[in-house]
GUTI-519803 format. One line per field, with one value per residue (C-alpha): residue number from 1; x, y, z. Coordinates in steps of 0.001 Angstrom, whole numbers. Layout:
N
n = (NUM ...)
x = (X ...)
y = (Y ...)
z = (Z ...)
//
This chain:
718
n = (1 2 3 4 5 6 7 8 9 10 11 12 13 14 15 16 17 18 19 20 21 22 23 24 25 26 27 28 29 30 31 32 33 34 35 36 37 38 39 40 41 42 43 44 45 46 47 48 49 50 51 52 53 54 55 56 57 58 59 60 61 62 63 64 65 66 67 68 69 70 71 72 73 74 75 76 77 78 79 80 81 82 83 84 85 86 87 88 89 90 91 92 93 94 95 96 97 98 99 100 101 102 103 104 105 106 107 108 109 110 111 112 113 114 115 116 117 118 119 120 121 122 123 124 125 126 127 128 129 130 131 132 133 134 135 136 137 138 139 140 141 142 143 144 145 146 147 148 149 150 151 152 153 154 155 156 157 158 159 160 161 162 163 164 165 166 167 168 169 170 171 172 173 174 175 176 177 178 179 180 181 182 183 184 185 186 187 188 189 190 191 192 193 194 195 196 197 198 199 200 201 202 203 204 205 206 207 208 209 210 211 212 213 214 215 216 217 218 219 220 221 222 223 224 225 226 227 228 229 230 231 232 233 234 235 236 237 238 239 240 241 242 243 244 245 246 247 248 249 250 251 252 253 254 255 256 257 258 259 260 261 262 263 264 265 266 267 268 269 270 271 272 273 274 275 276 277 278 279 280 281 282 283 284 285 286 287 288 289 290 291 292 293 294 295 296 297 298 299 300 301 302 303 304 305 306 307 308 309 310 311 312 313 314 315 316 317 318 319 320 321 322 323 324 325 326 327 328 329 330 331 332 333 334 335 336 337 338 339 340 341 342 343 344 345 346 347 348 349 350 351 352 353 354 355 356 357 358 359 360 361 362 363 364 365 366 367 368 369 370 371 372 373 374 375 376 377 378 379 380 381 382 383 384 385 386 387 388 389 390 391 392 393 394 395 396 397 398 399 400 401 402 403 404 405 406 407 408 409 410 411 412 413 414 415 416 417 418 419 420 421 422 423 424 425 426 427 428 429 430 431 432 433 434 435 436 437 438 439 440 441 442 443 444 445 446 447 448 449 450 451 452 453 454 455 456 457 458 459 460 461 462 463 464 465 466 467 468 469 470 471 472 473 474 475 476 477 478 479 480 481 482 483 484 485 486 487 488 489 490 491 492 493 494 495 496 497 498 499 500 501 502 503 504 505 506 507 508 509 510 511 512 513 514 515 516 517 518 519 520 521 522 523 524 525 526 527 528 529 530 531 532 533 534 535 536 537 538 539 540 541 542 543 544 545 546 547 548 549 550 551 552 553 554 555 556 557 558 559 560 561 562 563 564 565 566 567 568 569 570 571 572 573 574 575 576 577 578 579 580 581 582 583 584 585 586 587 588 589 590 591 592 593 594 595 596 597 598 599 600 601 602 603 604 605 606 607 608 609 610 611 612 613 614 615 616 617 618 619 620 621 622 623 624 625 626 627 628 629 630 631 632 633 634 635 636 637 638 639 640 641 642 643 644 645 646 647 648 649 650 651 652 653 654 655 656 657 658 659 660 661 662 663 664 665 666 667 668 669 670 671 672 673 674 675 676 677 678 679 680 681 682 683 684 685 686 687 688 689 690 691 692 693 694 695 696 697 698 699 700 701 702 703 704 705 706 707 708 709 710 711 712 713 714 715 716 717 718)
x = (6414 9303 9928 12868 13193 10410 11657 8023 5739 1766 -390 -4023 -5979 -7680 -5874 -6163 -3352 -2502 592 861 995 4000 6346 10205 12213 13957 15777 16077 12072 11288 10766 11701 8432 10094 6600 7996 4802 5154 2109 1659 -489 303 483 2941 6848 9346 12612 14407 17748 20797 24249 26512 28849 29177 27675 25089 23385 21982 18475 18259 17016 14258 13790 11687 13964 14920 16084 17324 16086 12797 9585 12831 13347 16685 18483 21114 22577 25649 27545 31338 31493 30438 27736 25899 23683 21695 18995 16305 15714 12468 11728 12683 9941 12175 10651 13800 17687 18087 15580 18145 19828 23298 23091 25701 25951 26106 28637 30252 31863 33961 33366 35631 36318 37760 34402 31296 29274 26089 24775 21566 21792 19612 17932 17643 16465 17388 15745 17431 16276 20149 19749 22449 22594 23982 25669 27503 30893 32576 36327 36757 40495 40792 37461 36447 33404 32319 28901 29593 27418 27181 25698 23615 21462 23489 22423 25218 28042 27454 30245 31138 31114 31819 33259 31910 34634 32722 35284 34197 32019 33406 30844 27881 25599 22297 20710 21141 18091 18281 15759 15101 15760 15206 16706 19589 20490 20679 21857 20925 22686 23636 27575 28222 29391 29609 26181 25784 23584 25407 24468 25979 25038 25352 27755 28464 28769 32437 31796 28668 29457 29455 29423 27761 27817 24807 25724 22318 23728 27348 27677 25733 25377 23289 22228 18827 18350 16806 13213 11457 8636 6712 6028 9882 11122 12250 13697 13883 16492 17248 20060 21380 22577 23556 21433 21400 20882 18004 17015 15781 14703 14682 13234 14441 13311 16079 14210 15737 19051 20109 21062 22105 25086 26687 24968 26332 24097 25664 24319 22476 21680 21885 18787 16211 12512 11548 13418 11564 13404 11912 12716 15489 17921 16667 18739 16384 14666 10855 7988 6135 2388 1789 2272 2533 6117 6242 9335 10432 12639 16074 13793 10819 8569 6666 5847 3399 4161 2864 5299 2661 210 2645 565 1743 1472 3928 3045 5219 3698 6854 9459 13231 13985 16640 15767 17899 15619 12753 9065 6717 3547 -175 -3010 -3951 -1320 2446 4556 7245 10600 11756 15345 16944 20480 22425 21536 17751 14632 12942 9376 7714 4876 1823 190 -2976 -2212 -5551 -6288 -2088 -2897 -803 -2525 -342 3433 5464 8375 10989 13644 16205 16323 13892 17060 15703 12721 9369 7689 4432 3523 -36 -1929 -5084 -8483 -6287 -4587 -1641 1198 4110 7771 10530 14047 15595 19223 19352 18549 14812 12273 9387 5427 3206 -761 -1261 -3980 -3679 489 336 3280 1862 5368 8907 11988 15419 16934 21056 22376 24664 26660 26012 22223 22972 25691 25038 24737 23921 21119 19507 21959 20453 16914 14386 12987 9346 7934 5439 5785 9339 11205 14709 16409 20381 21949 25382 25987 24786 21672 18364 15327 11897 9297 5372 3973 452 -291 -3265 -4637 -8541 -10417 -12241 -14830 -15501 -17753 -18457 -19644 -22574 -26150 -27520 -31920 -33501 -32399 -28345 -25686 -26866 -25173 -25784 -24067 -20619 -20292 -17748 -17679 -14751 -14968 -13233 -11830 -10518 -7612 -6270 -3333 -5316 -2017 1092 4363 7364 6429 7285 6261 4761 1611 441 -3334 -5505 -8693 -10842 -13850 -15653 -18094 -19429 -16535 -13473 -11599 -10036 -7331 -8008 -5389 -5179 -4311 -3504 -6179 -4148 -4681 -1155 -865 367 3858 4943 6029 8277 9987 10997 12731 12229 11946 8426 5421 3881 1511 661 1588 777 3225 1225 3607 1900 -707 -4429 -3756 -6185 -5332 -7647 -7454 -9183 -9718 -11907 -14133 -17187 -20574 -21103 -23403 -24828 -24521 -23233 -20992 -18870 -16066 -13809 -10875 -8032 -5084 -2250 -4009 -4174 -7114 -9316 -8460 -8243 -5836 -4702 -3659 -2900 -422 -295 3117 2656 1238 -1167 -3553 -6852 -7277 -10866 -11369 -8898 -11101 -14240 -16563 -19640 -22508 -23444 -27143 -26748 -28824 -29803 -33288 -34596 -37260 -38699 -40756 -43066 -45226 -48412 -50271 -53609 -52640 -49394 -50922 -54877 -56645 -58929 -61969 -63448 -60852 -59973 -58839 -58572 -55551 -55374 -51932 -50779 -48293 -46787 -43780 -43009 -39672 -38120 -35680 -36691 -34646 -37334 -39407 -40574 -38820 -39709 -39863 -40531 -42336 -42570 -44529 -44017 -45592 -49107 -51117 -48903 -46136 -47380 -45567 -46355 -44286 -44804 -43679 -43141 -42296 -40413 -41926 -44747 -45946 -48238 -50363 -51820 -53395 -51738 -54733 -54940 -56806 -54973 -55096 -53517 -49509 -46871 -46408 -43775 -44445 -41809 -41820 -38977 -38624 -35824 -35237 -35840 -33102 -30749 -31842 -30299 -28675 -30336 -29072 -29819 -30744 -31335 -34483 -35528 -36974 -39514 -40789 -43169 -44042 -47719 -49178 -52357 -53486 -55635 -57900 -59756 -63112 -64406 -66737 -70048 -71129 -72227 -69053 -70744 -68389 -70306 -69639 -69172)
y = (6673 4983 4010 1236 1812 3669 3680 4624 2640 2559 867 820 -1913 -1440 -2845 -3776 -3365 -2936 -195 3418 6307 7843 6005 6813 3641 3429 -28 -3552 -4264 -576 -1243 -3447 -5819 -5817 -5921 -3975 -1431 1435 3970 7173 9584 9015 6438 6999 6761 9059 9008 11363 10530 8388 8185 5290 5627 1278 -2058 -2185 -5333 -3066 -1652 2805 4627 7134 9708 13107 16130 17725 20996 23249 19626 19980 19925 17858 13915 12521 9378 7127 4348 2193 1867 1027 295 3641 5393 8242 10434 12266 15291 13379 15706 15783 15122 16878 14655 12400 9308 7676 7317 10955 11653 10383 13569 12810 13604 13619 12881 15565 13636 9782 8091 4595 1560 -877 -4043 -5626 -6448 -4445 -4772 -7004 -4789 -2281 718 1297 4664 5331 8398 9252 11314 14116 14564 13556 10527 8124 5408 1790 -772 -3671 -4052 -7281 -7807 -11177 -10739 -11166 -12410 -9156 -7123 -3518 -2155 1536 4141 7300 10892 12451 14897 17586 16303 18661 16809 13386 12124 8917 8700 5361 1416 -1340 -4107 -7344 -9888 -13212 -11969 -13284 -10521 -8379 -8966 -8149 -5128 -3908 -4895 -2273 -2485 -929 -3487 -1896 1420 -11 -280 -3433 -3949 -7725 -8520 -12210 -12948 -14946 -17937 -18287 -19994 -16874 -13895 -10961 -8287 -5223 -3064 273 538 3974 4430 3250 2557 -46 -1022 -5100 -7240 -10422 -13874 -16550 -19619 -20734 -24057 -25989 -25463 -23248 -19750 -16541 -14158 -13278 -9802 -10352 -9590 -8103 -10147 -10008 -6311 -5971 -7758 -10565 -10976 -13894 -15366 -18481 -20200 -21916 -25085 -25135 -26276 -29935 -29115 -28749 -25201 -24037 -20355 -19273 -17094 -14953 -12987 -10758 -10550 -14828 -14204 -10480 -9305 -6011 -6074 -2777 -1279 -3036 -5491 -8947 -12464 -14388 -17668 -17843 -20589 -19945 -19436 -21688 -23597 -24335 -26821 -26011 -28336 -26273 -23817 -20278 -17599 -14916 -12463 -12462 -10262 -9925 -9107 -9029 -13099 -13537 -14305 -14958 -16076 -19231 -21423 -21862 -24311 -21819 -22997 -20408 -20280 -18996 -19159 -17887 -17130 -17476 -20051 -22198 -23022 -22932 -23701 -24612 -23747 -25984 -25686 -24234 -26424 -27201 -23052 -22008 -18280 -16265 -13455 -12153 -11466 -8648 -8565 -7457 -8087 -11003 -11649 -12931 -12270 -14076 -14457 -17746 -16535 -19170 -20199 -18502 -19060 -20399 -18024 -16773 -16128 -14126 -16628 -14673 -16843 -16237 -15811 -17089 -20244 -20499 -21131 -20113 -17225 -17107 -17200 -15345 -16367 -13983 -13900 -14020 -14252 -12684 -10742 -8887 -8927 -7687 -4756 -3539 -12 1165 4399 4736 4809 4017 1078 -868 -2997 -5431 -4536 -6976 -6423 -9054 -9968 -8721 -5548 -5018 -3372 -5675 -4114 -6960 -7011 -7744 -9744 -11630 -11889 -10819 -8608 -4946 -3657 -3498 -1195 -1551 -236 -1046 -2126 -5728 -7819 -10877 -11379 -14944 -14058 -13386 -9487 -8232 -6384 -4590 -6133 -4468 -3462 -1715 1021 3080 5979 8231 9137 7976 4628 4173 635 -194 -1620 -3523 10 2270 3798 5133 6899 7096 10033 9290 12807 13329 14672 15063 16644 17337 18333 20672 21686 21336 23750 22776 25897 24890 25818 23760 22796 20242 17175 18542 20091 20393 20744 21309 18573 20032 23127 23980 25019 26071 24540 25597 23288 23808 21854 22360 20882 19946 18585 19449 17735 20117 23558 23250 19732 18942 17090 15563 16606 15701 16806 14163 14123 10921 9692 6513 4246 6229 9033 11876 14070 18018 20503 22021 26021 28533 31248 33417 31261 29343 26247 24117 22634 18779 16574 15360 19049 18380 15104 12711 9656 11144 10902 13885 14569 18154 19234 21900 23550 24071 26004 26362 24175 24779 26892 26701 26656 27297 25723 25936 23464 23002 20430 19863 18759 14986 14270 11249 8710 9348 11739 13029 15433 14573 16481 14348 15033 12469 9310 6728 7691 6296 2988 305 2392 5489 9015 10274 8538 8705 10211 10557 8716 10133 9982 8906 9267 9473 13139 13170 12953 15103 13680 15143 13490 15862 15947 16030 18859 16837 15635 12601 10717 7293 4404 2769 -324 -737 -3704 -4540 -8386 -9895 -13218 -13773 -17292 -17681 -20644 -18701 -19761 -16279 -12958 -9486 -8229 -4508 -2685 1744 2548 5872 7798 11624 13327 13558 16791 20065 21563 23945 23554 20001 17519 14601 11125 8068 5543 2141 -480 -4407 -7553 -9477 -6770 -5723 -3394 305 3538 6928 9955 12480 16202 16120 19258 19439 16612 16215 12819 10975 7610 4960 1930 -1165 -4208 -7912 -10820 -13603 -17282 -19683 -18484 -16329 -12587 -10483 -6302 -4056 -96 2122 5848 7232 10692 9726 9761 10600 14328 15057 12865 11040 11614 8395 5372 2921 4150 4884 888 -1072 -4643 -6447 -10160 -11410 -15074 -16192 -19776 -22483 -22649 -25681 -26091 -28277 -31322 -31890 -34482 -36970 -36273 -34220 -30798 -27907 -24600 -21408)
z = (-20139 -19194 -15387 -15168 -11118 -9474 -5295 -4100 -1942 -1742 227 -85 2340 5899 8375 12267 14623 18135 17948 19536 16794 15704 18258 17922 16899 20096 19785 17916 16919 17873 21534 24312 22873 19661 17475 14618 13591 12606 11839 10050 8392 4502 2077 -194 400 -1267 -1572 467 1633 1906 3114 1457 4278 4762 5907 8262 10388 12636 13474 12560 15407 14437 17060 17694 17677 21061 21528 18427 16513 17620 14919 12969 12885 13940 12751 14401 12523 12668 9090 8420 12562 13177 15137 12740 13771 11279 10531 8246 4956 3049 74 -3494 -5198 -7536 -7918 -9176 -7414 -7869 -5277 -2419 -1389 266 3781 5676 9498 11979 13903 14209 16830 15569 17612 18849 17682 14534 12622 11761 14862 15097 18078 17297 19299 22175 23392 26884 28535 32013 34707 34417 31010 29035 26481 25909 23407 24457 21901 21534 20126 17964 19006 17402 18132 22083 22081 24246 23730 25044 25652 24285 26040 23830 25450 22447 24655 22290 18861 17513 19135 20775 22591 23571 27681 28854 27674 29530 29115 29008 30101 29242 25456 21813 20533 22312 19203 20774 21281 25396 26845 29766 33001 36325 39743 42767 42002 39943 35950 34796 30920 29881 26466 24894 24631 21484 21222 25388 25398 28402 29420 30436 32571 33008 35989 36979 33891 34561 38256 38632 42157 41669 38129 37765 34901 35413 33781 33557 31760 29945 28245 28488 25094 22271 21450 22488 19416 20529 21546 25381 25839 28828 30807 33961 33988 33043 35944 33886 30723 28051 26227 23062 22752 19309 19566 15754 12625 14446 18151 20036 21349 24414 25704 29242 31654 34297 36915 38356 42086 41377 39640 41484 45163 46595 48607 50212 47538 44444 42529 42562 40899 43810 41969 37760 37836 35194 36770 33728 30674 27670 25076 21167 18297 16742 17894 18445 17087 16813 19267 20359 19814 23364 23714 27261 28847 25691 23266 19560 17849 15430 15447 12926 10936 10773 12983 14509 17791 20813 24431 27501 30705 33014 32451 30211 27399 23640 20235 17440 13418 11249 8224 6688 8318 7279 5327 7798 9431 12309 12212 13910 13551 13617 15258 15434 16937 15197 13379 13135 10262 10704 7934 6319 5573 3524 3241 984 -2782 -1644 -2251 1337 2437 4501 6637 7993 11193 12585 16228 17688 15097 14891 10867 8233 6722 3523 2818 -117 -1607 -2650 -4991 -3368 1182 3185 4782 7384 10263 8645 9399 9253 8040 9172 7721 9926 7346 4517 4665 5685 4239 5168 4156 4035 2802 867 299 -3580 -1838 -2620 -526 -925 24 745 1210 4721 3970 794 1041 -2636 -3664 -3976 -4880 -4406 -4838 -5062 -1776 -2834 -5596 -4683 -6475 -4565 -3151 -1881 995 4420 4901 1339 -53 2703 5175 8103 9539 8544 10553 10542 12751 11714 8255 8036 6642 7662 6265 6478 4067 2624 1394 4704 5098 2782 4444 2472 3596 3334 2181 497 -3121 -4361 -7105 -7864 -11256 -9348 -12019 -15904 -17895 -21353 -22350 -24426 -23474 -20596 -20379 -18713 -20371 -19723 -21916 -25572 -28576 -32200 -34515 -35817 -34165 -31923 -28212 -25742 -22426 -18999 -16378 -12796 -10990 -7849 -5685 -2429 -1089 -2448 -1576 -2957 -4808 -8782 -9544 -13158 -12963 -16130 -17397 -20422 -22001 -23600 -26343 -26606 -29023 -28242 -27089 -28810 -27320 -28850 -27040 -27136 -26517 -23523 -23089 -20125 -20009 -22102 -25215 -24534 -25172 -21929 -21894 -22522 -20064 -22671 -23014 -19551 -20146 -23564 -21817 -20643 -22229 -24465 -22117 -21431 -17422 -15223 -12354 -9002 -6687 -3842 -1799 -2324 -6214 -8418 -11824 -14872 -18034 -21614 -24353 -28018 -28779 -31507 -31371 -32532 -35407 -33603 -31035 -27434 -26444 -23446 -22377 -19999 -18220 -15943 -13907 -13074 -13605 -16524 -18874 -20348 -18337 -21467 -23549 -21532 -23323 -20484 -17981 -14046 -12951 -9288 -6522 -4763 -1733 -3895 -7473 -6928 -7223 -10396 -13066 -14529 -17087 -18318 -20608 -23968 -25532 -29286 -30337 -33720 -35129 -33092 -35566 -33541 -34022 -31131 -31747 -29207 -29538 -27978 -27136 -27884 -27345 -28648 -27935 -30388 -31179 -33958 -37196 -37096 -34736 -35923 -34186 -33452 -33177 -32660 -34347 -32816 -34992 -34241 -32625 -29754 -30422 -29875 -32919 -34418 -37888 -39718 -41095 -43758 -42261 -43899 -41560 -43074 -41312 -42310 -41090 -42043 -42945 -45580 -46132 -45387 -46347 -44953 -46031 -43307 -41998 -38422 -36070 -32495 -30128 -32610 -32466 -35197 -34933 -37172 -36929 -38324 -37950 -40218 -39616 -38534 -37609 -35280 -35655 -35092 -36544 -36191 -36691 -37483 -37832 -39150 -38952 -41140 -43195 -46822 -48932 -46233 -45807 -42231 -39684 -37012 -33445 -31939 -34715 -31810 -31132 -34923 -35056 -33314 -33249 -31708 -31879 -31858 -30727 -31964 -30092 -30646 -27504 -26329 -26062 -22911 -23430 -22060 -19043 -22121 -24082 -26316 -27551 -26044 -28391 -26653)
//
């Protein structure tokens, strides 16, 4: 079957984390800790929408529905400079570009500024139970940004409610970092190419609002998003001092930098509580674990710091591949992305976060465009996505850093600029994947299939020993499948019937249980396969199917009945179309007794090994030949024995489990002789249903023993 783009994702390995389940994507990294794990019940992505509505840099918000939304998942992402929000829509179960329905927004609001903004949108939830989102803006011209504030608590009709005017910003390009300080709002976001922190307080009280400036170097920039510490009483921030410069991060605590006076929060002192200088510039944002922050450098070091006791540790095994992006984290582990400069390849470095090793790092194709995330499926497995800048959705073993799969997000004519390919973030919540792109925005939707061979009947008599069949005839056999989990009604899922002798397979036809034979996959479309398929249209249907097979004449034999998976495994006839849960349950295979004549041959020897000091032994051997069938009446059988007592030829008439013996004896000397025994119908009168056992052979040691000497040397004779 042909498959040139197949935009699903698996994952299939165990995995530890420290996340909560089925957290909305609230802001840049998810949360204020920005750790970038997402978890849900399913393993397999499928495509299920997109809008193409412009560039993106930003992180997609994935939120729980509210309201006339509620049971639904929401969406809000910037594209073309504008604030979306969207209704997520399920899958149709394409596999290919066709399953992206369009989906347009419910409603967008246009930014200011001149350029695409940087900004990711931030949720925030007040008391009273309204949500707003805050962003940044880009004005290049003017060099004046705005922190829009956006009222979304109707879904239907979000409206924007307030501009902050920053006065001093080139570009708010972070996403609003926004805390609580004794009763008061206070919005931290970086400023560009000011080298400043910026608060913005109260922002929409008109009679408290401030906007505050802390100058954290002369000269640099500020691009990291600002990350909460101390119990969110603090917040952290890098500064880039260019591909050269040295970087430094600082801390604040805003009981330091803040004062209240007649009610309006003003800047008491802008010193940091502590400055830490790093190697290289730091352009990205930080992944916080309690005391704990993880981030790397612009030279992709990687790096572990605690605010309180000050200790720290530095991986540079990957030094001097440029990166402004940031890392996800675990429990144990960083994953942290080596962009590249445009043109280079990128990798994605995993770091053990208690040795501070290098785990494993993958190179891509093209650059590691966007922060890593990691995808958890409790009991099942887990897997690390990273979007790259020719616009591929990359699945990576969490473990191993082996490529599990990828899928083209966009289509883009240039992977090695800034901002192509999946130009944006990548978002996860539940069972959804949200990523922006050079192009807008594409959501993925993690819903189970699976399909079980329930039962196969091979309808042929059944004893003791199994299923038995006479040679040649034919039998009809009954199988049962049944959709355990089915992800849209109507979807063709291929199925095969197998009969097997020995190591071959031959493909039966399958029919409905009104004689019909089942439809082709290849009916439905010609690039498909000509496998046969069967419609389930509703979860938990069980659907009966027939097929005709024949008895083998000899040898081993089995029938076998599949559904959506590739069988038999070294050259499949039947092709796995879907993804599913577990394949485990997707295949039936049951072992046939050839109902034939069984003739054997058994050699039982007294001694296979005779010491002897006499010149000669007689050795003594039972030769045993008979059947092992039950098939009624006799049959002739020729039992030959060969070896040192001459050849011997009986011509015999042996009946069901009828077994006859003779002895086979010669005198022999010091040596080595071999006994054989063959049973066989003379002259080829009927078949034999298993040869192997139709021959024996035995080998027989005859030894020189020694005789020991008397106390005057004398040879004693026993």
């Amino acid at each position: 079957m042909k498959r040139a783009r197949v935009w699903l994702l698996v994952m299939l390995f165990l995995f530890s984390l420290c996340s909560a389940a089925y957290a909305e994507v609230t802001t840049f990294g998810f949360n204020d800790h920005r750790t970038r794990v997402a978890e849900g019940t399913e393993p397999v992505l499928w495509p299920a929408w997109k809008d193409d509505s412009g560039t993106s840099y930003s992180q997609p918000l994935i939120l729980k529905g509210w309201g006339q939304f509620e049971g639904q998942t929401l969406v809000v992402a910037v594209t073309g400079n504008q604030l979306r929000g969207y209704v997520c829509k399920e899958p149709t179960g394409k596999i290919d570009e066709s399953g992206f329905q369009q989906n347009s927004p419910l409603w967008s609001i246009p930014l200011m500024g001149d350029r695409e903004t940087k900004s990711h949108p931030t949720l925030i939830k007040k008391d009273d139970g309204k949500r707003y989102i805050y962003i940044g803006t880009d004005k290049h011209e003017g060099k004046t940004g705005y922190l829009h504030i956006i009222d979304i608590t109707d879904f239907t009709q979000a409206k924007k409610v307030y501009e902050f005017q920053d006065q001093w910003s080139s570009d708010i390009v972070s996403a609003p970092l926004v805390l609580k300080w004794r009763g008061h709002e206070v919005v931290v976001y970086t400023a560009g190419n000011t080298a400043e922190v910026h608060l913005a307080t109260d922002p929409m009280d008109k009679t408290k609002a401030n906007n505050i400036r802390i100058k954290v170097a002369d000269s640099g920039r500020t691009s990291s998003s600002p990350a909460p510490v101390l119990n969110g009483q603090g917040f952290v921030v890098g500064l880039d001092r260019g591909p050269n410069g040295k970087g430094e991060f600082k801390i604040y605590r805003l009981d330091d930098i803040l004062q209240e006076v007649n009610g309006k929060v003003e800047l008491k002192s802008p010193i940091a509580y502590k400055t830490v200088t790093t190697h290289s510039s730091i352009v990205a944002s930080f992944s916080v674990d309690g005391d704990w922050l993880y981030f790397g450098d612009q030279w992709s070091r990687v790096y572990g710091y605690n605010v309180k006791t000050m200790e720290g540790w530095i991986n540079s095994d990957n030094y001097g591949t440029f990166s402004n992006r940031s890392p996800a984290l675990t429990k144990n582990t960083v994953y942290f992305p080596a962009v590249g400069m445009p043109g280079q390849k990128g990798k994605l470095l995993s770091v053990d976060r208690n040795t501070h090793n290098t785990n494993w790092a993958v190179q891509f194709d093209s650059r590691a465009q966007t922060a890593p995330m990691v995808w958890l499926v409790p009991g099942i497995g887990a897997r690390v996505l990273e979007g790259t800048g020719q616009g591929w959705l990359a699945s990576i073993d969490p473990y191993t850093g082996v490529k599990a799969s990828a899928v083209p997000a966009v289509q883009t004519e240039g992977g090695s600029s800034y901002g192509t390919g999946i130009s944006g973030e990548l978002s996860g919540s539940e069972n959804w994947v949200v990523v922006t792109t050079e192009k807008g925005v594409k959501a993925w939707y993690a819903q189970p299939l699976d399909i079980e061979v329930v039962s196969l009947d091979p309808g042929c008599p059944k004893n003791a020993q199994g299923y038995i069949v006479k040679p040649g005839e034919k039998y009809k056999a009954t199988a049962k499948i049944k959709a355990n989990k089915l992800i849209i009604p109507g979807l063709p899922v291929p199925v095969g019937a197998f009969n097997e002798l020995g190591t071959a397979a031959y493909k039966a036809v399958l029919k409905d249980q009104n004689g019909n034979e089942l439809p082709r996959l290849s009916q439905i479309n010609a690039q498909l396969n000509d496998d046969q398929y069967l419609v389930f249209n509703n979860q938990g249907e069980e659907i009966t199917v027939t097929f005709e097979w024949t008895g083998a004449e000899k040898g081993t034999q089995h029938i076998a009945v599949g559904a959506n998976l590739d069988y038999p495994t070294a050259s499949p006839q039947l092709k796995n179309l879907w993804p599913e849960t577990t394949l485990e349950n997707n295949l039936k295979r049951v072992p046939i007794v050839i109902n034939g004549y069984d003739a054997i041959a058994k050699i039982y020897p007294l001694k296979t090994e005779y010491i002897i000091f006499d010149p000669t032994v007689l050795v003594e051997n039972t030769i045993i030949t008979g059947r092992d069938d039950e098939n009624p009446g006799t049959i002739p059988v020729r039992l030959t024995i060969t070896g040192a007592g001459g050849t011997k030829t009986y011509n015999l008439n042996i009946g069901p489990k009828d077994y006859k013996k003779f002895p086979y004896n010669f005198t022999a000397g010091p040596g080595t002789y071999k006994i054989r025994a063959e049973a066989w119908p003379p002259n080829g009168e009927w078949t034999d249903i298993r040869p192997e056992n139709n021959i024996a052979e035995v080998t027989i040691i005859v030894k020189r023993g020694k005789v020991p000497k008397g106390e005057s040397g004398i040879g004693v004779g026993l």
